[in-house]
C-alpha positions in Angstrom: -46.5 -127.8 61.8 -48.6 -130.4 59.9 -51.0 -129.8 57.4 -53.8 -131.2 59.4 -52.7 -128.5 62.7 -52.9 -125.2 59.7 -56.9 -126.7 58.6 -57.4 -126.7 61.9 -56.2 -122.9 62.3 -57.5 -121.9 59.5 -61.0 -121.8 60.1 -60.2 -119.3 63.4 -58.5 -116.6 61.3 -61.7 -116.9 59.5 -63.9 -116.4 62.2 -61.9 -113.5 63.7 -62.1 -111.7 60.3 -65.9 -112.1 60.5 -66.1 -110.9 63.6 -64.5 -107.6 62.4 -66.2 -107.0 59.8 -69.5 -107.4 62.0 -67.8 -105.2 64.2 -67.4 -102.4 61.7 -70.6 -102.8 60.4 -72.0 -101.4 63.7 -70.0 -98.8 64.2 -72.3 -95.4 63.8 -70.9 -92.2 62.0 -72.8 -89.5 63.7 -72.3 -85.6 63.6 -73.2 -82.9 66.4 -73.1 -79.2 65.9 -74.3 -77.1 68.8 -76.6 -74.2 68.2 -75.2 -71.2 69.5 -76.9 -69.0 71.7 -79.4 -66.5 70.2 -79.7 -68.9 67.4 -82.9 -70.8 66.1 -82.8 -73.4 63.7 -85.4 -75.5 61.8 -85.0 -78.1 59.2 -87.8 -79.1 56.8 -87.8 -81.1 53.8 -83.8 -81.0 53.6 -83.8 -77.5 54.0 -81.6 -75.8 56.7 -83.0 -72.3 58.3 -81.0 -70.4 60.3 -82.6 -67.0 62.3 -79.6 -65.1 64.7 -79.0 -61.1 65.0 -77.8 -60.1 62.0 -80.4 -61.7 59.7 -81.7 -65.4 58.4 -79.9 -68.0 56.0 -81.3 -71.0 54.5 -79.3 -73.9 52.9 -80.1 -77.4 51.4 -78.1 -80.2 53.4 -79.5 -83.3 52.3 -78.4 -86.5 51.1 -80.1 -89.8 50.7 -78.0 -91.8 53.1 -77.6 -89.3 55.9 -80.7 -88.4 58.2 -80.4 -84.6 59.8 -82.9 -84.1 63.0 -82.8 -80.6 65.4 -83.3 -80.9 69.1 -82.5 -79.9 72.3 -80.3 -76.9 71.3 -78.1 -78.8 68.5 -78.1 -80.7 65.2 -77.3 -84.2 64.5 -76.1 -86.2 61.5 -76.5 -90.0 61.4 -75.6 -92.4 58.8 -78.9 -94.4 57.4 -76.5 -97.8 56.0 -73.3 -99.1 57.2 -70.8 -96.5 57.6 -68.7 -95.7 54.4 -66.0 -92.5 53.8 -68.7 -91.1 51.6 -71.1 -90.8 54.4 -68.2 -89.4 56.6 -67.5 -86.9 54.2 -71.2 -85.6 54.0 -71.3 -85.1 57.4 -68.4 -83.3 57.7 -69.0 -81.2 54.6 -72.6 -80.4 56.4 -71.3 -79.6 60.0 -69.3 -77.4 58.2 -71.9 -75.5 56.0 -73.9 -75.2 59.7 -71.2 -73.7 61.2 -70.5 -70.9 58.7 -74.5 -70.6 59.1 -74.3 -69.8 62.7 -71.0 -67.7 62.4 -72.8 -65.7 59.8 -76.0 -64.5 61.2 -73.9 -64.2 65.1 -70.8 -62.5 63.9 -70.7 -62.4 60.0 -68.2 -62.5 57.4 -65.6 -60.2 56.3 -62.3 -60.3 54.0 -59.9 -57.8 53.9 -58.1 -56.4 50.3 -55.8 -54.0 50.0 -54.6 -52.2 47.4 -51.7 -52.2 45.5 -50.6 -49.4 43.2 -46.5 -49.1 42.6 -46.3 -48.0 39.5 -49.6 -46.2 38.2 -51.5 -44.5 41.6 -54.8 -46.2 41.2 -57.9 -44.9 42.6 -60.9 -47.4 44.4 -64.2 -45.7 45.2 -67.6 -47.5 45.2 -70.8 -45.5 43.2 -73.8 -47.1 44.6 -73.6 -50.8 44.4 -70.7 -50.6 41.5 -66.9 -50.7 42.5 -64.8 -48.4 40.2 -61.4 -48.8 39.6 -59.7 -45.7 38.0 -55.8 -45.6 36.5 -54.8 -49.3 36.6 -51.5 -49.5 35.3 -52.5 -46.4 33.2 -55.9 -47.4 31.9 -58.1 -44.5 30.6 -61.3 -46.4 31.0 -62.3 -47.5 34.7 -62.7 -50.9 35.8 -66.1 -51.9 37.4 -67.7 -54.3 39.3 -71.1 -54.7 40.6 -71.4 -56.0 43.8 -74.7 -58.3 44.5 -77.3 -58.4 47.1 -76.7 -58.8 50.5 -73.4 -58.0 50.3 -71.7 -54.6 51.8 -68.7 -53.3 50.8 -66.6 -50.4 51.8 -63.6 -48.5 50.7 -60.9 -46.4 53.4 -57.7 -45.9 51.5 -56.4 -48.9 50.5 -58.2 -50.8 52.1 -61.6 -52.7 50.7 -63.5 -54.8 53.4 -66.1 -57.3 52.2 -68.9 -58.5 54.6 -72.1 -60.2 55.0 -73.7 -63.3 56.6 -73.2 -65.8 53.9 -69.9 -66.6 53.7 -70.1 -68.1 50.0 -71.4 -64.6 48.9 -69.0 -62.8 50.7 -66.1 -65.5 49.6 -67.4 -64.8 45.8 -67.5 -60.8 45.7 -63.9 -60.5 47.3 -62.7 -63.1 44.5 -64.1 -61.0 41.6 -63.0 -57.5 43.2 -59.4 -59.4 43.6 -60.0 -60.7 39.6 -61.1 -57.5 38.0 -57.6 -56.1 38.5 -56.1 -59.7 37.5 -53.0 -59.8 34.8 -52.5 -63.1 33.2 -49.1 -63.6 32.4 -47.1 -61.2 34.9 -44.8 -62.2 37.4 -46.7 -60.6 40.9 -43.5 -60.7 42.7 -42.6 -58.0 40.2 -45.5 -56.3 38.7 -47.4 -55.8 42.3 -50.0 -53.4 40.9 -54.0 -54.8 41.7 -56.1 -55.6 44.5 -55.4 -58.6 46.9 -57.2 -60.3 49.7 -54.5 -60.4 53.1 -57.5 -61.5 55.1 -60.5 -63.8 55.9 -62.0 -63.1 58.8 -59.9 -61.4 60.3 -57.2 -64.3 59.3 -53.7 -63.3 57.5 -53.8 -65.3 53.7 -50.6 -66.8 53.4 
C-alpha cells in the first residue's frame, strides 16, 4: 500500500471514531423502580417519602447530575450530562435505597442471631429497651445494649430476631447485639461462645 492510499484511509478511521463517540454521547442512563401496590410516594426538594402498611420512611436521594421525578405508579432516574459510571452508579445506589423503602413499610426487615454458649451457659433476655447478656464466658457483670427507636427486638431461646422498616436501622442494632459479645483475638472456629447473625431476611449468612 502507498503512503498516499493510508492518508487517504486515514481520515475514515477518523470519522468513524467521531461518530462513536457522538454515538455514546446520546446514549441516556435512566433508572425505573415500580411502586408497589399499597404504596404512595412523594419526592420534594431531594427528599424521598415513602407511606405503606407498616409505617412511613423518608430518605435524601439526590445528586446534582441525576434528576428523580414520580409518576404514574413508579420512579425514574435520568442522567442530566452525558452518561458517565458515576452517574450509573448513583442510580443504581438510589433504586436500591427505594427498594429497601418499599420492602420496609410492605413487609419489613428482620435478621436472625442465635446464640451460642459452649462453654459458659449464657443467658439473653431484653428489660425494656436494654438487651442484657448474663455469664459470657463467665462474666460476673452483664453485658448491655440499648436498642434505639423504631426498632423491635425479641428474645425465644436462642434465638434473637431483629425487625423494623428501615433496613439500615435494623442492619445497625443486629451488628452491635452481634459486637457486644465480640472477642478480638480468638479463633471462632474454636472459641464459638457469642451471638451471631445466620440470617437476613429470612436469608442464610454464609
Amino acid at each position: 500500500m502507498s503512503s498516499q492510499e493510508r492518508k487517504q484511509e486515514a481520515p475514515l478511521g477518523a470519522a468513524e471514531g467521531s461518530q462513536n463517540v457522538q454515538a455514546r454521547s446520546k446514549i441516556q442512563i435512566k433508572g425505573v423502580v415500580e411502586v408497589p401496590e399499597g404504596v404512595t410516594v412523594s419526592l420534594e426538594r431531594g427528599v424521598f417519602t415513602v407511606q405503606g402498611p407498616k409505617g412511613s420512611l423518608q430518605r435524601k436521594l439526590h445528586a446534582p447530575s441525576v434528576v428523580a421525578t414520580v409518576k404514574e405508579g413508579k420512579v425514574e432516574f435520568n442522567a442530566k450530562r452525558k452518561p458517565t459510571l458515576r452517574e450509573k452508579k448513583l442510580i443504581n445506589t438510589f433504586k436500591a435505597h427505594l427498594r429497601n423503602m418499599f420492602k420496609g413499610v410492605v413487609e419489613g426487615h428482620s435478621y436472625e442471631l442465635k446464640v451460642c454458649s459452649g462453654h459458659f451457659p449464657m443467658t439473653v433476655s431484653l428489660k425494656g429497651d436494654v438487651l442484657e447478656v448474663k455469664n459470657f464466658i463467665g462474666e460476673s457483670v452483664p453485658r448491655t445494649l440499648r436498642i434505639g427507636a423504631d426498632v423491635k427486638v425479641s428474645v425465644n431461646g436462642a434465638q434473637i430476631l431483629v425487625e423494623g422498616i428501615d433496613k439500615e436501622k435494623v442492619g445497625r442494632v443486629a451488628a452491635a447485639i452481634e459486637q457486644l459479645c465480640r472477642r478480638p483475638g480468638f479463633d471462632q472456629r474454636v472459641f464459638q461462645d457469642g451471638i451471631y447473625i445466620v440470617k437476613k431476611d429470612g436469608k442464610d449468612v454464609a
